[in-house]
C-alpha positions as CSV (number, residue, x, y, z in Angstrom):
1,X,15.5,-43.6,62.0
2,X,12.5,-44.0,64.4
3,X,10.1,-46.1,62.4
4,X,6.9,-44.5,64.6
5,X,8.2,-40.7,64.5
6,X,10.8,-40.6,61.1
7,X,13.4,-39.1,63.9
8,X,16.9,-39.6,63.6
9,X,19.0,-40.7,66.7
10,X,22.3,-42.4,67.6
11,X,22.8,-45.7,68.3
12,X,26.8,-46.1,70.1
13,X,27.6,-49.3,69.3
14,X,31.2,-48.3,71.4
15,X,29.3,-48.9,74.6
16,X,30.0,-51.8,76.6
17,X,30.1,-53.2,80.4
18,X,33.4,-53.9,81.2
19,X,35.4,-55.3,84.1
20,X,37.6,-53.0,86.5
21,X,41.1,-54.3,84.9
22,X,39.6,-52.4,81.4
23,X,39.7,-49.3,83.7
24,X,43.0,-49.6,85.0
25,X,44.4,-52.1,82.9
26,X,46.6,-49.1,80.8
27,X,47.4,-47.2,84.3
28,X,49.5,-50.5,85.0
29,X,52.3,-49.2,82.5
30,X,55.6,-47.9,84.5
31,X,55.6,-44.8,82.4
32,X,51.8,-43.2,84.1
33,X,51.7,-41.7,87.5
34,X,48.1,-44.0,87.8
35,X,50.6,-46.6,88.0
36,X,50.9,-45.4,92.0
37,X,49.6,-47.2,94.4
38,X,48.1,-44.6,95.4
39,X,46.1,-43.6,92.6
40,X,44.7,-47.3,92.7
41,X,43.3,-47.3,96.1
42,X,41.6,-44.3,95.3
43,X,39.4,-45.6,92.3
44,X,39.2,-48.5,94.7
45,X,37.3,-46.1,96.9
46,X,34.8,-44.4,94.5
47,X,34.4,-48.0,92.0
48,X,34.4,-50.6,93.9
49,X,35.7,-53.8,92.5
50,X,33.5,-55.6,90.2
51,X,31.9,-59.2,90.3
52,X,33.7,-61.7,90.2
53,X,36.2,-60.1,92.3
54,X,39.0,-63.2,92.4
55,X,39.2,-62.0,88.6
């Protein structure tokens, strides 16, 4: 509850900044088309590869 206006809201504690690998970290598996090449340069394209990128 807002303690100024008594209004209920959400709080999602599930958020989080994560790394590209949490992304495509389950593509990886044999079993998922992601797991192309092809499918992996394309994210590459519209998310580029976050800091540090050696990781």
């Amino acid at each position: 509850m807002d303690m100024k206006s008594g209004e209920a809201f959400i709080f999602d504690v599930c958020s989080f900044y994560d790394h590209n690998e949490y992304d495509t970290g389950n593509w990886r598996a044999p079993r998922h088309r992601l797991s192309d090449k092809a499918y992996m340069e394309n994210y590459k394209k519209h998310f580029p590869i976050s800091k540090p990128v050696e990781d």
